[in-house]
FIKOLZA-1660 file (N, C-alpha, C; in steps of 0.1 Angstrom, whole numbers, plus 5000, padded with zeros to 4 digits):
% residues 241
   i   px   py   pz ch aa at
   1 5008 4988 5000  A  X  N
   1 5000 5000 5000  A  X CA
   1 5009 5012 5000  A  X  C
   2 5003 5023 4993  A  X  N
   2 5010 5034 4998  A  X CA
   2 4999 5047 5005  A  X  C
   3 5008 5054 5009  A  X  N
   3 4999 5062 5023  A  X CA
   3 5004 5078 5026  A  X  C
   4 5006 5086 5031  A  X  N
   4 5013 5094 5035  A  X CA
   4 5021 5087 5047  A  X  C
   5 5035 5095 5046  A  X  N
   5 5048 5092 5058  A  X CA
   5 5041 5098 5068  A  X  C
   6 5032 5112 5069  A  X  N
   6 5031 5113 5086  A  X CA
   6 5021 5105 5089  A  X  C
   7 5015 5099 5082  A  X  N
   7 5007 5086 5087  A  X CA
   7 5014 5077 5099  A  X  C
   8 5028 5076 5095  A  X  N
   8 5035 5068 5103  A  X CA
   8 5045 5073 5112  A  X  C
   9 5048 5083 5105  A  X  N
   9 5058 5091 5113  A  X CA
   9 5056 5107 5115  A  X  C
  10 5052 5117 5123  A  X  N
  10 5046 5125 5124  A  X CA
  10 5054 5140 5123  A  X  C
  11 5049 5143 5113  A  X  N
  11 5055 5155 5104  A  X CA
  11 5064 5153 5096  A  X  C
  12 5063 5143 5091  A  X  N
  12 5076 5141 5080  A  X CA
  12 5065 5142 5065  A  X  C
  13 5073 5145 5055  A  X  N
  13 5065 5146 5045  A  X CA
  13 5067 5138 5035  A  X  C
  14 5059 5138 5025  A  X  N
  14 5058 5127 5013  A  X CA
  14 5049 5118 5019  A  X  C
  15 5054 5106 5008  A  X  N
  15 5043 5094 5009  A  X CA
  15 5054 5080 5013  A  X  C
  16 5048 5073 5015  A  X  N
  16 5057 5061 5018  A  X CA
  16 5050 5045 5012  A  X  C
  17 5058 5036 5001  A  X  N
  17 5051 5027 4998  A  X CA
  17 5059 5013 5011  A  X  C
  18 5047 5001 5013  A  X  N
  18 5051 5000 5022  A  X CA
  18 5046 4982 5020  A  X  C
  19 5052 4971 5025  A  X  N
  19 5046 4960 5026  A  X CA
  19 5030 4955 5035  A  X  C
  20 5024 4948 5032  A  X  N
  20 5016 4946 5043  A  X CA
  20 5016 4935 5046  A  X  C
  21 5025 4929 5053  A  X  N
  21 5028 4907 5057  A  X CA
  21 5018 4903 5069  A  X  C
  22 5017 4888 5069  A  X  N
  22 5013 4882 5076  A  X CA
  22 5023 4868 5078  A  X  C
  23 5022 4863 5089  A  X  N
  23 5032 4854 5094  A  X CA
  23 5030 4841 5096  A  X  C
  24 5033 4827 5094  A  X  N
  24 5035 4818 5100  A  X CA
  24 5040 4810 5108  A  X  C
  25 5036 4808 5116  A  X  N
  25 5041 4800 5129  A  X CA
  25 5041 4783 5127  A  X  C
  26 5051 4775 5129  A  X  N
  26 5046 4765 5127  A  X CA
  26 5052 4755 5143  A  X  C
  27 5037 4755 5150  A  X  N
  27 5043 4748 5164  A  X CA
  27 5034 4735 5164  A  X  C
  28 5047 4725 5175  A  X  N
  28 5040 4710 5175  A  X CA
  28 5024 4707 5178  A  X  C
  29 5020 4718 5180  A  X  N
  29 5006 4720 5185  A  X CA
  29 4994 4725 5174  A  X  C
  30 5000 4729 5164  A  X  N
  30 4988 4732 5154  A  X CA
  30 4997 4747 5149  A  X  C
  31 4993 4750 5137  A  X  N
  31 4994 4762 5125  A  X CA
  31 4991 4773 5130  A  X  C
  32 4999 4781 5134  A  X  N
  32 4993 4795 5136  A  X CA
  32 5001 4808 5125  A  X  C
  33 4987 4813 5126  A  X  N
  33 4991 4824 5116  A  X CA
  33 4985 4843 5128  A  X  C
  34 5000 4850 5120  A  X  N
  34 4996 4861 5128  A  X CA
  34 4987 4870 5116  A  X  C
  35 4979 4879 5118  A  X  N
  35 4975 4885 5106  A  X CA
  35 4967 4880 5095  A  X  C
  36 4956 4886 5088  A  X  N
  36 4958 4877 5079  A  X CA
  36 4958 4892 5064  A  X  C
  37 4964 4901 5064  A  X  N
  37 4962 4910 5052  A  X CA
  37 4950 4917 5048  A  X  C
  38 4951 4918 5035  A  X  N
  38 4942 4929 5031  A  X CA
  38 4928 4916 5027  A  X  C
  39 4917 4922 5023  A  X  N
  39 4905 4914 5020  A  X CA
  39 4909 4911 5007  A  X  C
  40 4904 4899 4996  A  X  N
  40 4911 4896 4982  A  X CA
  40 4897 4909 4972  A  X  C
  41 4886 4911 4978  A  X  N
  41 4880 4919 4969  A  X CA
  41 4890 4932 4966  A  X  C
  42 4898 4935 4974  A  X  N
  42 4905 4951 4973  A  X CA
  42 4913 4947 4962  A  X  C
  43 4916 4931 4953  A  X  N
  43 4922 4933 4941  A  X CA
  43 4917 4944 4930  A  X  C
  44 4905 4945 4930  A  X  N
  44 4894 4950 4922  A  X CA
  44 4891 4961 4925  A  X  C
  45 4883 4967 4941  A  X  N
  45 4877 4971 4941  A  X CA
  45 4879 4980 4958  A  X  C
  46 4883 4989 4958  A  X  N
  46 4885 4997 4971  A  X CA
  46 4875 5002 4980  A  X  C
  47 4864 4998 4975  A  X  N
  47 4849 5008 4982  A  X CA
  47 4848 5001 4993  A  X  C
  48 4850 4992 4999  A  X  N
  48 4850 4982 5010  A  X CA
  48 4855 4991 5022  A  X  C
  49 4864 4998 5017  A  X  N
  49 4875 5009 5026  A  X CA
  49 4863 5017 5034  A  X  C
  50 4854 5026 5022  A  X  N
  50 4847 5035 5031  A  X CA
  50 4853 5045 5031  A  X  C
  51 4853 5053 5043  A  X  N
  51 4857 5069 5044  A  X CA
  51 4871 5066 5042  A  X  C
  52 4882 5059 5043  A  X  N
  52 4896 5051 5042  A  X CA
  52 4900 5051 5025  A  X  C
  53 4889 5052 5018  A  X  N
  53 4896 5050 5003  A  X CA
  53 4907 5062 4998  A  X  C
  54 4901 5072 5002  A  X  N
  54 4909 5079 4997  A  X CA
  54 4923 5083 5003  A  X  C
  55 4923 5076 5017  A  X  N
  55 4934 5076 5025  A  X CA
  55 4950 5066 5019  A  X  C
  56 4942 5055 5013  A  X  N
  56 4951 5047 5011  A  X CA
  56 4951 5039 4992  A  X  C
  57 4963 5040 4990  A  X  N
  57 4963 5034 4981  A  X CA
  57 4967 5021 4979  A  X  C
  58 4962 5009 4972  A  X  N
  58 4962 4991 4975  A  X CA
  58 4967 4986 4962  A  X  C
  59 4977 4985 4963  A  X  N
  59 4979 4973 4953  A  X CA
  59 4980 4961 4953  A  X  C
  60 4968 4952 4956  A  X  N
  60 4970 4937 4955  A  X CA
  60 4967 4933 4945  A  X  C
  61 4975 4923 4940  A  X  N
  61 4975 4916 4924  A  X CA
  61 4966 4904 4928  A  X  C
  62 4965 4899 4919  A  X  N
  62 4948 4892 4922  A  X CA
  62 4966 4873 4924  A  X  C
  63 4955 4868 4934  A  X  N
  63 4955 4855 4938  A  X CA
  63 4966 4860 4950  A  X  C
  64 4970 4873 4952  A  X  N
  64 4980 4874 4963  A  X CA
  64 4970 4879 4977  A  X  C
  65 4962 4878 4984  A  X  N
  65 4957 4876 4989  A  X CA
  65 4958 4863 5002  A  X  C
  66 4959 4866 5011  A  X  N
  66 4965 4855 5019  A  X CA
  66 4961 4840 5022  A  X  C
  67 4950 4837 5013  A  X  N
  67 4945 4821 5013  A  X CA
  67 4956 4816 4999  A  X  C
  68 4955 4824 4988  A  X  N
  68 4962 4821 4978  A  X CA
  68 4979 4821 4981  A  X  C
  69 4982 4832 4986  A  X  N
  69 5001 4832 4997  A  X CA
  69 5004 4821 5003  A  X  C
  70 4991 4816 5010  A  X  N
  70 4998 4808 5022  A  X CA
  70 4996 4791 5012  A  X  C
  71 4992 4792 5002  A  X  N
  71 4987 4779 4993  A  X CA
  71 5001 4777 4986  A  X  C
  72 5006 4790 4986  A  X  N
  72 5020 4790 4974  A  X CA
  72 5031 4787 4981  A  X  C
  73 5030 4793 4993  A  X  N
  73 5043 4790 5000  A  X CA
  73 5041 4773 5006  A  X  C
  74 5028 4767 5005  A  X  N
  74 5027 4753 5008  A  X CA
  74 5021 4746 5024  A  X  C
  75 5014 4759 5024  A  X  N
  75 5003 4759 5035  A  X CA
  75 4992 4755 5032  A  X  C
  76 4978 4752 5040  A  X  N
  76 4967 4752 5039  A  X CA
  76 4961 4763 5045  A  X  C
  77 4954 4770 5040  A  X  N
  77 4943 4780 5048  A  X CA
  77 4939 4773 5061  A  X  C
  78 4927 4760 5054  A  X  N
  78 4923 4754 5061  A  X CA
  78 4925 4747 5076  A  X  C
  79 4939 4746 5071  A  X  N
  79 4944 4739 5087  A  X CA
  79 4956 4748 5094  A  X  C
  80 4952 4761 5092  A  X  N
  80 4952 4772 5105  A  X CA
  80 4947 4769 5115  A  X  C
  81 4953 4768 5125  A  X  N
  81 4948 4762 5140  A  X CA
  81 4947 4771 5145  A  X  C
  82 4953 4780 5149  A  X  N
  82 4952 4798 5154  A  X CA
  82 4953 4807 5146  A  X  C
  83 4948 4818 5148  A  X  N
  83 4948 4831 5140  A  X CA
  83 4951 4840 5153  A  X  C
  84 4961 4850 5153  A  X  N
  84 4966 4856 5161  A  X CA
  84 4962 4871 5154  A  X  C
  85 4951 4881 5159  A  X  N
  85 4946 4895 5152  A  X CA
  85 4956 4905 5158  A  X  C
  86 4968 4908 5153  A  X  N
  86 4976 4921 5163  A  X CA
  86 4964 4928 5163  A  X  C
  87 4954 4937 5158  A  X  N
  87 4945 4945 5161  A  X CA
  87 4933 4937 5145  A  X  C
  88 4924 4950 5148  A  X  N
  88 4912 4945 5136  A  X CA
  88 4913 4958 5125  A  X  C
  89 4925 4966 5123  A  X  N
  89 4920 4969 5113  A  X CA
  89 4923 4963 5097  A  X  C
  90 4920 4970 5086  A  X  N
  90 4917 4963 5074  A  X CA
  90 4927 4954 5073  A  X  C
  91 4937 4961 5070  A  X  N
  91 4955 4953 5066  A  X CA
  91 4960 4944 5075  A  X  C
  92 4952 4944 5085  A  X  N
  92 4955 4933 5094  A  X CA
  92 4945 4920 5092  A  X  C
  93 4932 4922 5094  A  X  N
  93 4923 4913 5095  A  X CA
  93 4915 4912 5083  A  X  C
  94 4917 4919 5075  A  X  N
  94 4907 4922 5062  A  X CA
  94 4906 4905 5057  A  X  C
  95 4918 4896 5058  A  X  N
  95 4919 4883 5050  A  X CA
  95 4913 4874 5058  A  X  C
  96 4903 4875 5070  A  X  N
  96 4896 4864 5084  A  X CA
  96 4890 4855 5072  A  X  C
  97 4883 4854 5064  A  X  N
  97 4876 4850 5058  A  X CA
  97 4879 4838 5050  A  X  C
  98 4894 4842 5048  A  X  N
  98 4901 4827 5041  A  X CA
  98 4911 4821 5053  A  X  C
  99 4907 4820 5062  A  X  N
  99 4911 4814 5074  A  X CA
  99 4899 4808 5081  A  X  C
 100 4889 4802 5073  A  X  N
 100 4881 4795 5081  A  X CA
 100 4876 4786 5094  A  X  C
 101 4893 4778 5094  A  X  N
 101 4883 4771 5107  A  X CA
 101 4895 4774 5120  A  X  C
 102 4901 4786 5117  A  X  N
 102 4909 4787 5127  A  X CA
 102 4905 4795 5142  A  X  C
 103 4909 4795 5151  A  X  N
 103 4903 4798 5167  A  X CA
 103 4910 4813 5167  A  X  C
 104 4902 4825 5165  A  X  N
 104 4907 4836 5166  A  X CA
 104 4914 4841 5180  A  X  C
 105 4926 4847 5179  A  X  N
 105 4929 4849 5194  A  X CA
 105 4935 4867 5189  A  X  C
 106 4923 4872 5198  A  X  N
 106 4921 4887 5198  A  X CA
 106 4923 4895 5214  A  X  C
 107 4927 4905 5214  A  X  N
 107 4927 4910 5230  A  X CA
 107 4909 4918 5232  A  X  C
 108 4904 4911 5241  A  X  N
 108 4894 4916 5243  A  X CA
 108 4887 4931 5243  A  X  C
 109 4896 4942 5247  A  X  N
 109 4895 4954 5248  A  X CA
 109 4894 4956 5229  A  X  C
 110 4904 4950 5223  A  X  N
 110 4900 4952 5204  A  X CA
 110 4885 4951 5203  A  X  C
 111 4882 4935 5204  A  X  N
 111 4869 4929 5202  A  X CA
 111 4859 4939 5205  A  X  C
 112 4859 4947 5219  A  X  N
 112 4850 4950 5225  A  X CA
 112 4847 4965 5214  A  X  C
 113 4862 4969 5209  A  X  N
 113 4860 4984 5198  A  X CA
 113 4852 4982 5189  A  X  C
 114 4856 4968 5184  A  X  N
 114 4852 4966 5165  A  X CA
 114 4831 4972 5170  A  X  C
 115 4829 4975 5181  A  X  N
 115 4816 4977 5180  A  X CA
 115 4811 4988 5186  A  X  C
 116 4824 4999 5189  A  X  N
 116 4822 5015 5189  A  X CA
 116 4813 5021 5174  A  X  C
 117 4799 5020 5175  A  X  N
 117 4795 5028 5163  A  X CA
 117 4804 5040 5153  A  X  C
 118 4813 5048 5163  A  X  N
 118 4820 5061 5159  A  X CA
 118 4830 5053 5150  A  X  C
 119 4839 5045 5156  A  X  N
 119 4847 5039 5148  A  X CA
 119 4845 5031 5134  A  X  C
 120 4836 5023 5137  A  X  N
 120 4830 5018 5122  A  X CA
 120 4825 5030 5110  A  X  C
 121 4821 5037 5115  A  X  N
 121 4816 5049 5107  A  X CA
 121 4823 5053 5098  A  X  C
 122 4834 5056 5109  A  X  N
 122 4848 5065 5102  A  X CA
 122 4859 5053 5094  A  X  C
 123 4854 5043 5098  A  X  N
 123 4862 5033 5088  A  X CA
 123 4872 5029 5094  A  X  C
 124 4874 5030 5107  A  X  N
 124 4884 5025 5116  A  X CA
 124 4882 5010 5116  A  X  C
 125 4871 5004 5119  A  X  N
 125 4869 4988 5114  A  X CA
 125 4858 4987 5108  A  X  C
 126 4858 4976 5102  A  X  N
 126 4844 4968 5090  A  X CA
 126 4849 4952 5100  A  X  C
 127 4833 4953 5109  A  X  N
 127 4830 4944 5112  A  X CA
 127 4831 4934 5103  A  X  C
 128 4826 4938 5086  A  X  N
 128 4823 4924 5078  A  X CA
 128 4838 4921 5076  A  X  C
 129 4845 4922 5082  A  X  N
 129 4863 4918 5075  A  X CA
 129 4863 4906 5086  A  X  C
 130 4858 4909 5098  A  X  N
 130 4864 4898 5111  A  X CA
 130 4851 4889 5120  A  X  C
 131 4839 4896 5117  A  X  N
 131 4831 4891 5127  A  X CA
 131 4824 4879 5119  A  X  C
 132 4829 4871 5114  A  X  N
 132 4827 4859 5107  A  X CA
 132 4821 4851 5111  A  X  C
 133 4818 4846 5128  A  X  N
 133 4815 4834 5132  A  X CA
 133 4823 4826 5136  A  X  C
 134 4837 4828 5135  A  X  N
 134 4847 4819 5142  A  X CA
 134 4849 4818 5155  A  X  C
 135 4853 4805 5159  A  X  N
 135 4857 4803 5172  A  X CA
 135 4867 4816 5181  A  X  C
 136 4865 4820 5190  A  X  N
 136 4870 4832 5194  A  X CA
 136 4874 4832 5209  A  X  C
 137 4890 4832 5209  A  X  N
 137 4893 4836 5227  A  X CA
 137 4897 4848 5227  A  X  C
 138 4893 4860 5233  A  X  N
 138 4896 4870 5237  A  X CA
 138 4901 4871 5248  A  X  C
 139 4913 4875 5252  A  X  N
 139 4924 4874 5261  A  X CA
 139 4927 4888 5267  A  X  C
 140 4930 4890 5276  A  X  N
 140 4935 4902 5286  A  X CA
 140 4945 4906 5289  A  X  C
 141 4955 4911 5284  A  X  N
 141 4968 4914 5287  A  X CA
 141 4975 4904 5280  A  X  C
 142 4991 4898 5284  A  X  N
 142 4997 4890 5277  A  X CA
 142 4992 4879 5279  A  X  C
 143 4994 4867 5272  A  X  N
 143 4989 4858 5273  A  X CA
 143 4999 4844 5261  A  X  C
 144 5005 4839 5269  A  X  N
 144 5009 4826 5264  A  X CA
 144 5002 4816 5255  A  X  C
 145 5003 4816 5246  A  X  N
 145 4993 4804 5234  A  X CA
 145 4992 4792 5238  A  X  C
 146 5002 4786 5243  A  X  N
 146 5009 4772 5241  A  X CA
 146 5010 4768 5258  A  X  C
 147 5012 4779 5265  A  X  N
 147 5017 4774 5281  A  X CA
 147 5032 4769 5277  A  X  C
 148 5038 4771 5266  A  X  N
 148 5055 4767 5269  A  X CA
 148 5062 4777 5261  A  X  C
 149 5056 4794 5268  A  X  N
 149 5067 4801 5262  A  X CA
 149 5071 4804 5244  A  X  C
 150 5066 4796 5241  A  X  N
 150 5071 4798 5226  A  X CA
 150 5065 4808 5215  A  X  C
 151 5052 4812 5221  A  X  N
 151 5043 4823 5212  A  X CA
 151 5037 4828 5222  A  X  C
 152 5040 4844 5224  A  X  N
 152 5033 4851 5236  A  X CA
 152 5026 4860 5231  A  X  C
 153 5012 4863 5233  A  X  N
 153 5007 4877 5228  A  X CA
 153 5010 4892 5239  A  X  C
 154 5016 4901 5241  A  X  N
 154 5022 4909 5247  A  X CA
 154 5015 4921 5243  A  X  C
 155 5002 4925 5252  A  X  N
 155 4998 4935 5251  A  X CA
 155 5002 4951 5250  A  X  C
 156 5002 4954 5238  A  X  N
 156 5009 4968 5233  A  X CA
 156 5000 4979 5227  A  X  C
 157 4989 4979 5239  A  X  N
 157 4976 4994 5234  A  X CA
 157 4982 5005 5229  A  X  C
 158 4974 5013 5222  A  X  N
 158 4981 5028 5219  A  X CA
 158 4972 5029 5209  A  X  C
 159 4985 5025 5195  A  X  N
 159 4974 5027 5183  A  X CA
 159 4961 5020 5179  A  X  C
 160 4956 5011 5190  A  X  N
 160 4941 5007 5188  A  X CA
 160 4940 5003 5202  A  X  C
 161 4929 5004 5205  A  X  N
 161 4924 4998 5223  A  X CA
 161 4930 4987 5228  A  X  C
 162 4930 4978 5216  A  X  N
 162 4937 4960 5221  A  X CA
 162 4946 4957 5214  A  X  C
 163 4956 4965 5207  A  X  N
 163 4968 4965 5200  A  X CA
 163 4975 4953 5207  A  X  C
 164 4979 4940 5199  A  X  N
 164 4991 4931 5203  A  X CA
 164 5001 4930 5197  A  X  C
 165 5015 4927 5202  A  X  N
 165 5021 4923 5196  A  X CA
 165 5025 4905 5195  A  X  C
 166 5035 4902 5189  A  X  N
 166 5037 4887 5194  A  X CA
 166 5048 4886 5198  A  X  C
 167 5057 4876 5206  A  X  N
 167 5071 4871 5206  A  X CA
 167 5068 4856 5204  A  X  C
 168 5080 4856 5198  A  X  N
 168 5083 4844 5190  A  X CA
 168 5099 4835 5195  A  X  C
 169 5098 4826 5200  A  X  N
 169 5111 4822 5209  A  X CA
 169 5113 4807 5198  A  X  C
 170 5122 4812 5188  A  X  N
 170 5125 4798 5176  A  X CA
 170 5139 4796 5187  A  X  C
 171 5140 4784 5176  A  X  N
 171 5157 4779 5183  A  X CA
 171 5168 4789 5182  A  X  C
 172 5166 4795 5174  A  X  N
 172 5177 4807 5168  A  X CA
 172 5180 4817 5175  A  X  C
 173 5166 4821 5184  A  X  N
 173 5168 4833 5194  A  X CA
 173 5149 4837 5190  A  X  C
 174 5153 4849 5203  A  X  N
 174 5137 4857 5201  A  X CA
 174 5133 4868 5191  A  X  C
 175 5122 4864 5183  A  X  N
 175 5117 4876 5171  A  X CA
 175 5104 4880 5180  A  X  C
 176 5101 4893 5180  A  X  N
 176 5089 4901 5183  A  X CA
 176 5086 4909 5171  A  X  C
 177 5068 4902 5169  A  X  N
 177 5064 4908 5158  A  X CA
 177 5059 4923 5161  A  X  C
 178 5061 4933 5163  A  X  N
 178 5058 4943 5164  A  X CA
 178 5043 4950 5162  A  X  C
 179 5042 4944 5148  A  X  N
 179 5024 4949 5146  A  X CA
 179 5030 4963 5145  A  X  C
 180 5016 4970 5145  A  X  N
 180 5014 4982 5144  A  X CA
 180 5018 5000 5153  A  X  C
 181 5025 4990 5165  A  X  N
 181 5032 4999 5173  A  X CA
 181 5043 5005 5170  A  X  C
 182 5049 4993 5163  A  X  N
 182 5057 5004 5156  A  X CA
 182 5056 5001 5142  A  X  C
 183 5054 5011 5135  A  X  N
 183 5054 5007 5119  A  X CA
 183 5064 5003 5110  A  X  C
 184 5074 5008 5119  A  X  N
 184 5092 5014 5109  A  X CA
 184 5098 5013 5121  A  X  C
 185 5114 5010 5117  A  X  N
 185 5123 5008 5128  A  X CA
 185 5123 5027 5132  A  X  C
 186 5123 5032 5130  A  X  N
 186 5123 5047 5133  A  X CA
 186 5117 5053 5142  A  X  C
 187 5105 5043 5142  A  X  N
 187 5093 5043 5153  A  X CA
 187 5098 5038 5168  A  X  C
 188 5109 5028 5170  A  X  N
 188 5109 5018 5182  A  X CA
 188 5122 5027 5182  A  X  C
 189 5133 5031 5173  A  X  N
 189 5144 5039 5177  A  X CA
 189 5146 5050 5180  A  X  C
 190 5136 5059 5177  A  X  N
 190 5135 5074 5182  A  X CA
 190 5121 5077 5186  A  X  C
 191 5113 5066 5191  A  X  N
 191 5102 5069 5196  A  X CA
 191 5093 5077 5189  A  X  C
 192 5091 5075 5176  A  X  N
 192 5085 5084 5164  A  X CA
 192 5068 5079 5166  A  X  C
 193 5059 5087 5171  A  X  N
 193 5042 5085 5168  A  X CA
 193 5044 5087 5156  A  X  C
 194 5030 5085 5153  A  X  N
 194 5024 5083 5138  A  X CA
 194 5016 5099 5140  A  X  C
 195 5005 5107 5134  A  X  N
 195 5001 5116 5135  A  X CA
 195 4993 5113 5141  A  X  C
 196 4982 5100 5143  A  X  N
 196 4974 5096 5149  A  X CA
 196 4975 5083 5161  A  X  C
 197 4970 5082 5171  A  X  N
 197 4970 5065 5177  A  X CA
 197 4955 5074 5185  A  X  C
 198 4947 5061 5191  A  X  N
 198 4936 5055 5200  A  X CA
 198 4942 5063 5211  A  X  C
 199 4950 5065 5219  A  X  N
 199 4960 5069 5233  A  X CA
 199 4974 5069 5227  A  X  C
 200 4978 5081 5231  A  X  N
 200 4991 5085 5226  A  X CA
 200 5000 5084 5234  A  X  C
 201 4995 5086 5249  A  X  N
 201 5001 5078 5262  A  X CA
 201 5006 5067 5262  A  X  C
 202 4995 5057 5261  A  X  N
 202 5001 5043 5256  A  X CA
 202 5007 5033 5244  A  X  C
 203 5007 5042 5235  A  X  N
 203 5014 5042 5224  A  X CA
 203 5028 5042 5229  A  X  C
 204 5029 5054 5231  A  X  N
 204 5047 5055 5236  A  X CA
 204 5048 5044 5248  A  X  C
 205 5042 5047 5259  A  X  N
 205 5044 5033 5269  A  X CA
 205 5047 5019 5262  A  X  C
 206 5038 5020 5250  A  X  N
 206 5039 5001 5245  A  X CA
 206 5053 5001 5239  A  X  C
 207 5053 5012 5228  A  X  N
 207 5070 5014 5223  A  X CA
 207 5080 5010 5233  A  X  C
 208 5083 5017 5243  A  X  N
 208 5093 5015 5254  A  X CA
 208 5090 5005 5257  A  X  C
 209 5080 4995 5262  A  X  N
 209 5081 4981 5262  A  X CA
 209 5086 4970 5254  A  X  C
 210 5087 4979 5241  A  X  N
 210 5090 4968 5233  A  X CA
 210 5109 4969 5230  A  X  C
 211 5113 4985 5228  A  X  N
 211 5126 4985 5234  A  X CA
 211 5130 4975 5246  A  X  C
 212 5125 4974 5253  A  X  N
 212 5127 4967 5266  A  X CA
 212 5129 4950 5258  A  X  C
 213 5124 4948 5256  A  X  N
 213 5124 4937 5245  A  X CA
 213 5138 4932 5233  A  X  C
 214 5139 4940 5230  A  X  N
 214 5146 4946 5218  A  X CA
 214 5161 4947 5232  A  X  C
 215 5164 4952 5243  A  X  N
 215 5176 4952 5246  A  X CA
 215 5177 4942 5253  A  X  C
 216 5166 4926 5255  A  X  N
 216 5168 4919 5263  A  X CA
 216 5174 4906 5250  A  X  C
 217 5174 4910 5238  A  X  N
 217 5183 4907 5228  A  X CA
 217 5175 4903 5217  A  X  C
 218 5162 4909 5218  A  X  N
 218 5152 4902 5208  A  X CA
 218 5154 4910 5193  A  X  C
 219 5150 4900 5184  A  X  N
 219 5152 4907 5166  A  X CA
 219 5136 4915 5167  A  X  C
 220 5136 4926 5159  A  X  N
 220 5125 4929 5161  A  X CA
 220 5119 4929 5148  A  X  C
 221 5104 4923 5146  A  X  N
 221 5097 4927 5130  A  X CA
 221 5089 4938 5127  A  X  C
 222 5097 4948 5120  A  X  N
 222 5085 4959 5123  A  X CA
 222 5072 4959 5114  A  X  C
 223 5059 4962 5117  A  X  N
 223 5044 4960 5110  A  X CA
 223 5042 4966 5096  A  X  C
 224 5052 4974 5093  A  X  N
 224 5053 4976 5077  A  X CA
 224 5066 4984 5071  A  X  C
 225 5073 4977 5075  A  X  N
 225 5087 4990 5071  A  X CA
 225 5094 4982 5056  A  X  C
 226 5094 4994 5050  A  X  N
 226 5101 4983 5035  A  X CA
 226 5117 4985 5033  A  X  C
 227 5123 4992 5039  A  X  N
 227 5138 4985 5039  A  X CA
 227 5136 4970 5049  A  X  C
 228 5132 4969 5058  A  X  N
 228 5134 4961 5067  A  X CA
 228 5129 4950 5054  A  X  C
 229 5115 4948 5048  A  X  N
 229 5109 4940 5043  A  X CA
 229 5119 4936 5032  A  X  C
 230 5126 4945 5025  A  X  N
 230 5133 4944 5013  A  X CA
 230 5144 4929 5016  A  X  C
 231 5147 4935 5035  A  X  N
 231 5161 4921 5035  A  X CA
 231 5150 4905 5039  A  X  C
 232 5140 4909 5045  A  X  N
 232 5133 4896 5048  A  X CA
 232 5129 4889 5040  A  X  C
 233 5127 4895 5025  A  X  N
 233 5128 4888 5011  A  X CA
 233 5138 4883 5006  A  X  C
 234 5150 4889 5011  A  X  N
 234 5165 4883 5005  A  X CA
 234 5168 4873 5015  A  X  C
 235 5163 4873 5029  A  X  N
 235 5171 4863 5042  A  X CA
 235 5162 4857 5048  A  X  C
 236 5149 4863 5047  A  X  N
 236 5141 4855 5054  A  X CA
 236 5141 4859 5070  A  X  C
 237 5127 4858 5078  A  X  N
 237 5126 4867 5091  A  X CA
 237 5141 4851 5099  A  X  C
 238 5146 4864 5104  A  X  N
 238 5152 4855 5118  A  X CA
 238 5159 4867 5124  A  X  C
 239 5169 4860 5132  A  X  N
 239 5182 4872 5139  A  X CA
 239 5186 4881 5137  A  X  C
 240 5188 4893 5136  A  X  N
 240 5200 4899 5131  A  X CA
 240 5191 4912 5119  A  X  C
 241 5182 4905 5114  A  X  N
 241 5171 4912 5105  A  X CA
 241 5175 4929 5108  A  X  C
% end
């Protein structure tokens, strides 16, 4: 997508084109996926956005949409065992729908927004992107997946009421998917808001926590940064990223 930069970084000018990923987990316990992308109608057709269209510009090529991604890379949609929502807006959740029979795991304070009238209005969420019918644990603060440490959701409010992030503890060392807290390494390194968050207090609070993270030796993934994306395409997420 592309967007304006103080979208993400506040007062800076121009536009910024930017990845939008979603992640696989693959644990002895079942498939989990963090995110699931943009919705596959936005190949075509942007009105889905609402008051948002003119905000952002989409370029998804048709079959790249995350039921078709995760088919190519040699996944099943279908046997998603978790779905992990860092929050519910579009670019995050917009793809629920081709993750059918997976057990959504959302922080309850999100869940409880997607049904602020003011928000839906203004296009901050489209209930029809997530409220599908799926199995659903809504969780309260951090919360362990597995009970053995290896996928933790780490609550990081700010830019949305139930903003999460994830950590990820592979053999290699710890990755923390950042989500939307911070957008860009620029964000977690100089403490850069976006022009807008939900609480701007707890925005920066969640930042600092995730530095906290970050100097306890963790790699960090930031939620849309395209140098960072550019090497994850040449090396693939791990260490050192």
């Amino acid at each position: 997508m592309t967007s304006t930069l103080d979208g993400f970084l506040e007062g800076e000018d121009g536009d910024i084109t930017y990845p939008v990923p979603v992640f696989v987990i693959e644990h002895p316990e079942g498939l989990v996926l963090v995110d699931t992308g943009l919705h596959a109608e936005l190949t075509t057709d942007t009105s889905r956005l609402g008051p948002l269209e003119s905000m952002f510009s989409v370029d998804l090529a048709a079959e790249s949409s995350v039921g078709p991604t995760l088919r190519g890379a040699g996944f099943d949609p279908d046997a998603v065992d978790r779905l992990i929502l860092t929050h519910l807006h579009f670019d995050h959740a917009g793809g629920a729908a081709e993750i059918p029979n997976a057990r959504v795991v959302v922080q309850a304070d999100e869940w409880a927004a997607l049904g602020d009238e003011l928000l839906v209005e203004l296009g901050i969420y489209n209930p029809a992107d997530v409220d599908l019918g799926h199995d659903r644990m809504e969780v309260e603060g951090d919360h362990d997946l597995f009970g053995d440490g290896t996928i933790t959701c780490l609550k990081t409010s700010g830019h949305t009421p139930g903003h999460q992030s994830v950590r990820v503890q592979t053999e290699a060392g710890t990755i923390v998917l950042c989500g939307d807290c911070c957008y860009v390494r620029r964000s977690l390194d100089n403490e850069h808001l976006p022009n807008f968050s939900i609480d701007r207090d707890q925005h920066l609070a969640s930042i600092r926590r995730l530095r906290e993270e970050q100097k306890a030796g963790a790699t960090m993934v930031f939620g849309h940064d395209p140098d960072q994306w550019a090497t994850i395409q040449a090396e693939g997420v791990g260490p050192g990223i």
